[in-house]
Structures are given as structure tokens and as C-alpha cells.
C-alpha angles and dihedrals in degrees: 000000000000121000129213130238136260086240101050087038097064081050086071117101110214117195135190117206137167130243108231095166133042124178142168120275105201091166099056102099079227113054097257133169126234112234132202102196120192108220098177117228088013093062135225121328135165143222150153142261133195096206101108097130084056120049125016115232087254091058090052103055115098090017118133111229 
């Protein structure tokens, strides 16, 4: 495994949002939660999880990821 350099390291752009909207996700093969995630001046983007056995979509609201 190749690791990258200091240099090219201090290039990566590293984010925290908060997830201000959970939701089921039936159609991921894992069980998996939908996530709406709030990144500030970026804006609003979404993802999944697959940490439903966890944390319950009420624990994951207002959590910084």
C-alpha cells in the first residue's frame, strides 16, 4: 500500500456537517440510513450509512460527521 506525501496530504480538504435528516433506505442490499447532511457555506448534500444496528435515526440527528 502506497502512501501519500506530506505535500499532497496538506492538498486534502477535510469537512465537518451535520446531519439534520435521517431516513430509511429499503432498497440498500445492507440496511442503511439516508442521510441529508448540512456542510455550511458548501451547502446541503446527502449520503448513506450503513450503521443501522448502532445508532437510531433520532441519535443521529444534530451529530457532526
Amino acid at each position: 500500500m502506497e502512501q501519500i506525501t506530506w505535500k499532497e496530504f496538506e492538498k486534502v480538504e477535510l469537512r465537518v456537517g451535520t446531519i439534520i435528516a435521517v431516513e430509511d433506505f429499503p432498497e440498500a442490499k445492507i440496511p442503511a440510513y439516508k442521510l441529508t447532511i448540512d456542510f455550511g457555506e458548501i451547502g446541503i448534500k446527502r449520503s448513506s450509512a450503513r450503521i443501522t444496528e448502532y445508532y437510531t435515526k433520532e441519535e443521529l440527528i444534530g451529530k457532526q460527521i
